[in-house]
N, C-alpha and C positions, 0 to 999 in steps of 0.2 A: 355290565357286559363282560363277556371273556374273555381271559387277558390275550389269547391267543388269538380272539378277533382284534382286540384292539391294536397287535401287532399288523395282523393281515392287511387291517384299513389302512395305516399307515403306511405300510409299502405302498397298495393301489393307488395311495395320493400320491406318494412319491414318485411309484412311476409315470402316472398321470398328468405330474406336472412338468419332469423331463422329458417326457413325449410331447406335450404345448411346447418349450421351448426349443427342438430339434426341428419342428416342422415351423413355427418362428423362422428360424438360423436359416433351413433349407428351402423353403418356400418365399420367402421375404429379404433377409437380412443378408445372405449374399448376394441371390442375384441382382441387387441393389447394388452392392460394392463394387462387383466385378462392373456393371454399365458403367457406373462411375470412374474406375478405371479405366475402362477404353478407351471412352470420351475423353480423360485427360491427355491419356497417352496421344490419342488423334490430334486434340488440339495442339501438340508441342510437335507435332512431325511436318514436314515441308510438304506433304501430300494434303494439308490440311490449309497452311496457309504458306504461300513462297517467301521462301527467307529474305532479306535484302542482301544483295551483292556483296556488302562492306562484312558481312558476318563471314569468319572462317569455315571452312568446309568441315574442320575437323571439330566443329561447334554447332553442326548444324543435327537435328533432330535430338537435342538433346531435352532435357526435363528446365522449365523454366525460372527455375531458383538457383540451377549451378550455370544456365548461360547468363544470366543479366551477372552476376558479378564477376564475371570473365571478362567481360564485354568493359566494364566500369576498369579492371586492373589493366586491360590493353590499354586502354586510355592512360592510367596513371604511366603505365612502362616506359613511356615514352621519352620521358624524366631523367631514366636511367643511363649515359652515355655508355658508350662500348670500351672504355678504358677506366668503367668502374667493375668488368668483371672478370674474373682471374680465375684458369683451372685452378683446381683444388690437388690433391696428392693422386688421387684415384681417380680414371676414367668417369665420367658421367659425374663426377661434384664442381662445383664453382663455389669461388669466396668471392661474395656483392657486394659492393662501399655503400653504405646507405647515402640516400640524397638528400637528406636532412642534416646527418649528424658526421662529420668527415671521419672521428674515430669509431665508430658502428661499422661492422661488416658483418653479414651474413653467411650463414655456412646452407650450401645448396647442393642437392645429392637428388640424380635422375633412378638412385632407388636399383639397377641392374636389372639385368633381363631376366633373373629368377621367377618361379609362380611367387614367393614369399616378398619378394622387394616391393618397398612403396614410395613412391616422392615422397623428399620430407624438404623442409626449409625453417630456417631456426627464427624465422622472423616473426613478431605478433599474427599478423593476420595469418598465415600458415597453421600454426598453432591451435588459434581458436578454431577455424574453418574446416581446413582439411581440403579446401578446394585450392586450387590453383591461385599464388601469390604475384604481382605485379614482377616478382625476379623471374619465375620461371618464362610470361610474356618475355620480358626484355632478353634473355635465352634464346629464346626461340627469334626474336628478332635479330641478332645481331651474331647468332653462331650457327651457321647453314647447316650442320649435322645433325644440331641438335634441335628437333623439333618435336612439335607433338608424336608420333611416329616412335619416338623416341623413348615413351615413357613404360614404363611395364604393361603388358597385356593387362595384368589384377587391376590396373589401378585404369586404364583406358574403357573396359569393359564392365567398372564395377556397377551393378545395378541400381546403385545411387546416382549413378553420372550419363545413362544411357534409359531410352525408349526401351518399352518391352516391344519390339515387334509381334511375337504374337496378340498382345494387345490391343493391336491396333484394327479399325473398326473394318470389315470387308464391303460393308455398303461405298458407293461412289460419294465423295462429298467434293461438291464444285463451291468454291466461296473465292469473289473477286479477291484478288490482291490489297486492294486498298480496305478491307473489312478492317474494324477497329478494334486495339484487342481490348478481352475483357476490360470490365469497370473497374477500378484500384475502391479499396474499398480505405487499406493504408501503405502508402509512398512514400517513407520519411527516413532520413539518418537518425540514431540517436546517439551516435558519436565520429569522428572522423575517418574510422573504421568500419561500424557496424550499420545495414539498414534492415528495418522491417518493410516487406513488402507481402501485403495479402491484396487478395481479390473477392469483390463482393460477394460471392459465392461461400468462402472464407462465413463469414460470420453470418451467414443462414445456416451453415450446416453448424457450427458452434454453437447458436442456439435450438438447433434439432436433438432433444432430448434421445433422440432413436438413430445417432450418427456419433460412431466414436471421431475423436478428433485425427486429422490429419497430422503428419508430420512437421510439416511447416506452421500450424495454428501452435503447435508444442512450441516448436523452435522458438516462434517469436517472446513467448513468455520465457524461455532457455537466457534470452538475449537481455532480454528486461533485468533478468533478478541478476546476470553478471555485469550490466552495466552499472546498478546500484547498488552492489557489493563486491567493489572490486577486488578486498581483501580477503575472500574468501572463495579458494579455485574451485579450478571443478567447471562445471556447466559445457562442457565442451559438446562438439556438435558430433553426434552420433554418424554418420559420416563416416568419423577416424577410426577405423578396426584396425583390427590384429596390430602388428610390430607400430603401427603407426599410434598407438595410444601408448603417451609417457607417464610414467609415473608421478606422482604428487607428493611436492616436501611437506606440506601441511595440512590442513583440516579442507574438505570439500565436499561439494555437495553435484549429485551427476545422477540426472534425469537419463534412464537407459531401457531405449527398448528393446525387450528381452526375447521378441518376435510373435506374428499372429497381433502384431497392434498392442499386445501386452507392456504398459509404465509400468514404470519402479523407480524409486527414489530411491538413490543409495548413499550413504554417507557416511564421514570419519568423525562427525561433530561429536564431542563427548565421550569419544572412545579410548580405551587406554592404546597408545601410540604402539602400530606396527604390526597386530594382528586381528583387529576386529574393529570388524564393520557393521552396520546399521543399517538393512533392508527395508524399507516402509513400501507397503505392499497392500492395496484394495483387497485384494482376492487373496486371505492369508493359506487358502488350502494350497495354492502351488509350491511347490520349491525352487530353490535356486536353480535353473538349467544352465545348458552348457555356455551357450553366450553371456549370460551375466558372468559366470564365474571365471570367466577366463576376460573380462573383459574387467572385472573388480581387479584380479592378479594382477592385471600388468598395472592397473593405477595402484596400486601399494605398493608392489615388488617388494615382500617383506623378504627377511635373511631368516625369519622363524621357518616351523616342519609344515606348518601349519596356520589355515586363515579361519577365522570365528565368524559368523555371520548369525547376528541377532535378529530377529522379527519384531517388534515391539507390537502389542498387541491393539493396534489403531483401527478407526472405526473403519468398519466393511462397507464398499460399496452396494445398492439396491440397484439390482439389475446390469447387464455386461458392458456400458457401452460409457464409463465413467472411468475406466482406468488413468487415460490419461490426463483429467483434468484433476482428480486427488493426486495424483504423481503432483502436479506443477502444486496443488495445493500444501502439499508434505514438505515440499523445496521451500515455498514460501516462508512456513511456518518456523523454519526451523533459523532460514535469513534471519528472522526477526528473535532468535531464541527462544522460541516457544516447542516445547517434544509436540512432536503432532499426536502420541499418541495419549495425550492431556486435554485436546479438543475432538468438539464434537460440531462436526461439520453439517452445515444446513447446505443437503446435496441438489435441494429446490431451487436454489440460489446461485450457486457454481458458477453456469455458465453465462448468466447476466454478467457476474462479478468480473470474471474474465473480459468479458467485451468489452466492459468499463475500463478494464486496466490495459487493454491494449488503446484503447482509443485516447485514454489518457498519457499515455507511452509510461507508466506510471504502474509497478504493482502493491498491494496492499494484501494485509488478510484479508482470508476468504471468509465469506460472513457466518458465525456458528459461534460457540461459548465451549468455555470451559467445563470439561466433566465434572459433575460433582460427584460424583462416584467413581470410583476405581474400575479401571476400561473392563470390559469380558474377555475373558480365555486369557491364558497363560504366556509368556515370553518364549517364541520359540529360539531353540539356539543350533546351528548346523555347524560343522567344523570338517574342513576341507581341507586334505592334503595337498602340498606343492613339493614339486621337486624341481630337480637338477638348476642351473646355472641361469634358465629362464625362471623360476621361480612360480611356474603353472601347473593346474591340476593335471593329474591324468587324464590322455583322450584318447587311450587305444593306441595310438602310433607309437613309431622305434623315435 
């Protein structure tokens, strides 16, 4: 044949098969996502189901993974007496007496009225969560000014913490009050801080090969591998943006979605200390955008000109809709000191393994073997300037 045909055919395939998979995407594969999102949104609004009484107002139509532990730290606040909490030097901070430990206090900051300000509180759960900690309840209860109302617009309104109103469904839905809510599929603590909670729904679509995972199916496996590697940071809940992500003294590992549903596993493990990092990435054709990298900066905060971002050349997912469970797979791999980019993952497997390990509250490697060959395609390497006093790349602004 001639060579020039055999170029031509090659495109026609090419385009042939990127044409199958856009009318896939557009005819299929979102308007699937977006019902699915409605429906959620519906289900979490008070037009869907009437809140009870005893919930606050300023809690109400929000997304069902940031009210159940608002609702659990009201409860613990309670704990808290009004003569364990003391302004701070600045408007909008308090210093908390822990009610465990009588020399523990916490440092508590309502963040200011700024677009840029965000609650922060120096205590564990604050830290890992990013949601609202039992100090800021006991705040709110015991100092009249200082209420939700209170808190910065960014952080009251972030789209983590709030209903998409346009999402919500325009058909009429009448459901009795007393309706029961969904099925729990898992309800459990796995430390005195942390719970996992999914719903049945949860792990039908974890094992729907044609449904990328949810944010909360991630999270739970997030929670698993920092409760059983405690010495090793990182895993923090994606939740915490901009000024509110801190830096890290040592080695970590941080599951980051980099947006459009897109995992990545980033990490310090094995790197020389201070400017380079370790991207594990399904899809090695993307590059670093703007969210991961301003979101890697502020957990390094190096003093160098410049941060190094390695690719290591790990096996590639088959098909779009696996991103996020090679992420938790890459995290795992690497808990256990294994480079992920030394296995070779059975992607047929994946998301049984998972179930297994959420149901067991228990993660393990994901099932696959060792390469015996040396992985395909080459180490890619990017190197990213930071400047001035924040130590972040360039984004355009003064």
């Amino acid at each position: 044949m001639n060579p020039s045909n055999i170029s031509t055919l090659k495109i026609a395939t090419k385009v042939a098969f990127n044409s199958g998979m856009i009318a896939i995407l557009v005819d299929e594969f979102l308007p699937e996502k977006y019902q699915r999102y409605v429906e959620l949104n519906t289900r979490f609004s008070g037009g869907y189901k009437r809140y009870n009484e005893s919930i606050p107002k300023y809690l109400q139509d929000k997304p069902r993974q940031f009210l159940k532990p608002c609702l659990e730290r009201i409860t613990t606040a309670k704990d808290i007496r009004p003569q364990f909490i003391k302004e701070g030097e600045k408007r909008g901070e308090f210093v908390i007496q822990s009610t465990q430990t009588k020399n523990t206090r916490y440092n508590l900051s309502f963040g200011g009225t700024d677009h840029d300000g965000m609650p922060r509180c120096s205590c564990p759960d604050f830290s890992c969560t990013g949601f609202l900690c039992k100090h800021f309840f006991a705040v709110f209860e015991h100092r009249d000014d200082w209420k939700w109302d209170a808190l910065p617009k960014s952080y009251r309104e972030n789209p983590y913490l709030c209903l998409d109103e346009k999402g919500l469904s325009s058909n009429p839905i009448s459901i009795d009050e007393t309706s029961p809510d969904p099925d729990y599929w898992l309800n459990c603590n796995i430390d005195d801080e942390t719970t996992i909670t999914l719903y049945a729904e949860s792990k039908k679509r974890i094992l729907q090969f044609n449904f990328w995972l949810a944010d909360s199916e991630i999270h739970a496996g997030r929670k698993l591998l920092k409760k059983q590697h405690p010495f090793i940071t990182g895993f923090h809940s994606p939740s915490i943006r901009g000024n509110s992500i801190t830096p890290e003294p040592s080695e970590f590992i941080q599951i980051i979605n980099t947006g459009v549903s897109h995992w990545v596993c980033l990490s310090t493990i094995g790197c020389p200390s201070g400017t380079v990092k370790k991207l594990y990435n399904s899809i090695r054709s993307s590059c670093p955008n703007k969210v991961l990298l301003a979101h890697a900066s502020r957990m390094l905060f190096t003093k160098e000109q410049s941060i190094t971002f390695v690719i290591p050349p790990v096996q590639e997912q088959i098909g779009p809709n696996d991103r996020g469970i090679f992420a938790l797979a890459f995290a795992t791999s690497l808990c256990q000191g294994i480079p992920p980019e030394e296995r070779e993952y059975d992607q047929g497997l994946m998301r049984w393994h998972y179930v297994e390990c959420l149901e067991q509250l228990a993660t393990k490697p994901f099932p696959g073997h060792q390469r015996l060959l040396p992985p395909n395609g080459k180490m890619l390497v990017y190197e990213v300037k930071v400047f001035c006093s924040c130590r972040m790349p360039e984004d355009g602004k003064k």
